[in-house]
N, C-alpha and C positions, 0 to 999 in steps of 0.2 A: 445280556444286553438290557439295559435300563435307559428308556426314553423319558425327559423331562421336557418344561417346556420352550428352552432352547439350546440344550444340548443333549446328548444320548453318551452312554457309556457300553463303548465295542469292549469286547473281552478278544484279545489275540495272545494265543500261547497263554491262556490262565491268566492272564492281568489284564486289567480294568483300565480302559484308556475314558477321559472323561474328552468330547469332541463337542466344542460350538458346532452348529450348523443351520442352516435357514430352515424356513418354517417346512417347503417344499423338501428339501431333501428328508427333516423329520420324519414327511406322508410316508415318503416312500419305505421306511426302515418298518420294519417288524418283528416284534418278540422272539425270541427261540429261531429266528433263519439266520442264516448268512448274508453278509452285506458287502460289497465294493465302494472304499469309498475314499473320492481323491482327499487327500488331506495338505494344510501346510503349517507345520510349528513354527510359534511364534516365540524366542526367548528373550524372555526382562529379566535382570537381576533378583526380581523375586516371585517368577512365576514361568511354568512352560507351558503356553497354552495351544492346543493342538483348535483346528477348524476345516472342519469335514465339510466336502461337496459332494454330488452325483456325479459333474461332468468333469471332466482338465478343464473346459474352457470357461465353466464358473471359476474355478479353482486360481486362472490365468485370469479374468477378469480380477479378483480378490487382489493378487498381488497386485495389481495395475494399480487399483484405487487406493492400496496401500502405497502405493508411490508417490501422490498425493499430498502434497504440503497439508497437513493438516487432519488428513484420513487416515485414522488408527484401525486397527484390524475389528473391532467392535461397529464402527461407524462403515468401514467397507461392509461387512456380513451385515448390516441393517439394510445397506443399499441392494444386496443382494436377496432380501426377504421383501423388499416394495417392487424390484424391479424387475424384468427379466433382463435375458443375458440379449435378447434382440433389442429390446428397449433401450438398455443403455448403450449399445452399439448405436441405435438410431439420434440419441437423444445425443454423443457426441460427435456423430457424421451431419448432423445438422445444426451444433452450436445451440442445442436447447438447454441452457441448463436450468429453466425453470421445473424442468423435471426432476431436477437434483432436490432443488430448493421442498419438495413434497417430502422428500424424506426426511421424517425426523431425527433431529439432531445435526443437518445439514444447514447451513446458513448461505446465504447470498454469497457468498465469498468464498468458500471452501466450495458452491455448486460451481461459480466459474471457473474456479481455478481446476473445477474434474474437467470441465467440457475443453481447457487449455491441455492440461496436460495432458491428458489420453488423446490430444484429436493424431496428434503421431505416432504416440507408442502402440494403439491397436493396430496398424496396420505391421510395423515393423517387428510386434513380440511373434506373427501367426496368426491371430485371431480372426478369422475370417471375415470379412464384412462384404455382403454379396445384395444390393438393396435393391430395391424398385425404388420409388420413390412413393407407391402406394402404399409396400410394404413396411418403408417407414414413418409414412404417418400414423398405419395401423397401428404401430408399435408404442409411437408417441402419443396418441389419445389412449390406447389402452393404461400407458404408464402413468397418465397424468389423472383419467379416472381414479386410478386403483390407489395415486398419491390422495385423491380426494376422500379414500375412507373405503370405494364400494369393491367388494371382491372381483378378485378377475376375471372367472365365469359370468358375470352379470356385464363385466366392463368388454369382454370381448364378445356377448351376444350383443350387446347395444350397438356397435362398432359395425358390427356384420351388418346388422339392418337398416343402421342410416347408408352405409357405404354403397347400400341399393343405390341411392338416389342420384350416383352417376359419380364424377370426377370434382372431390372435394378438395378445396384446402383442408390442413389441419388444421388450422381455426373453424372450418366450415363443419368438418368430421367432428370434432368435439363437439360443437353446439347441437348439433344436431343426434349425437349418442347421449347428451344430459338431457337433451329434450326427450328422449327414448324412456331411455332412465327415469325419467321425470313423470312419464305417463306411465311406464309400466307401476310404478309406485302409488300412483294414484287408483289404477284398476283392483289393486290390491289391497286399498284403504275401505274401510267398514263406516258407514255411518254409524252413530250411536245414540 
């Protein structure tokens, strides 16, 4: 096994398979072990290219956004390295698709038309969608953070700590996780 910085090459049966895969499923692989890992090949006339997940339900998402007027398998797997798999659940159960729009390479137009066409097909391919409506704002500030640049560890403590502050809108929950964000970065700023 040989991990690069967006694909890894599995050896099965003595041949070297080269697999795209998100940055997350990358963490998880490791040198010299064994790995499980859902895959889906892609065939163009001048290329086979395989794109490896951890879950079926990443794996199911992927095909979905490749279904997607406009969503090439490169552009789904981008959206599956910004997004999670709750996010984007949240983010087309609630018609957000400014959360699309974060992801690079995604445009105004190609973000509506994800939040149009998945808002039927998840429900109808399997794909669970089981919400609170807490839990999916959480989902949608965490995604809208992490579109803003700052990792998701940072974006889901900020999230945690304004969410004290009782029963927010997601407009409310985000401002007040940037404002989180905002101070914690200051505490951590040096004069000089």
């Amino acid at each position: 096994m040989a991990i690069e910085p967006n694909t890894v090459v599995l050896e099965v049966g003595g041949v070297g398979y080269q697999v795209h895969a998100t940055a997350a499923t990358l963490k998880s692989l490791s040198l010299g072990s064994e790995a499980f890992v859902f895959t889906s090949l892609i065939i163009r006339e001048d290329a086979h290219t395989l794109f490896g997940f951890l879950t079926s339900e990443e794996q199911q998402i992927f095909d979905l956004l490749r279904s997607v007027t406009g969503v090439g398998p490169k552009s789904a797997i981008a959206v599956l390295s910004q997004l999670s798999v709750d996010a984007i659940k949240a983010a087309v159960v609630n018609d957000q698709d400014a959360v699309f729009k974060a992801v690079s390479g995604i445009g105004p137009k190609t973000a509506k038309l994800i939040t149009l066409t998945l808002a039927g097909k998840l429900q109808s391919s399997g794909v669970a969608i089981n919400y609170t409506e807490e839990s999916s704002n959480t989902a949608t500030v965490i995604a809208a953070i992490t579109g803003l640049g700052w990792p998701e560890r940072l974006a889901e403590q900020a999230v945690t700590v304004a969410s004290r502050d009782g029963d927010l809108s997601t407009d409310e929950l985000l401002r007040a996780a940037l404002a989180q964000l905002g101070a914690s970065k200051s505490v951590g700023a040096t004069d000089e």
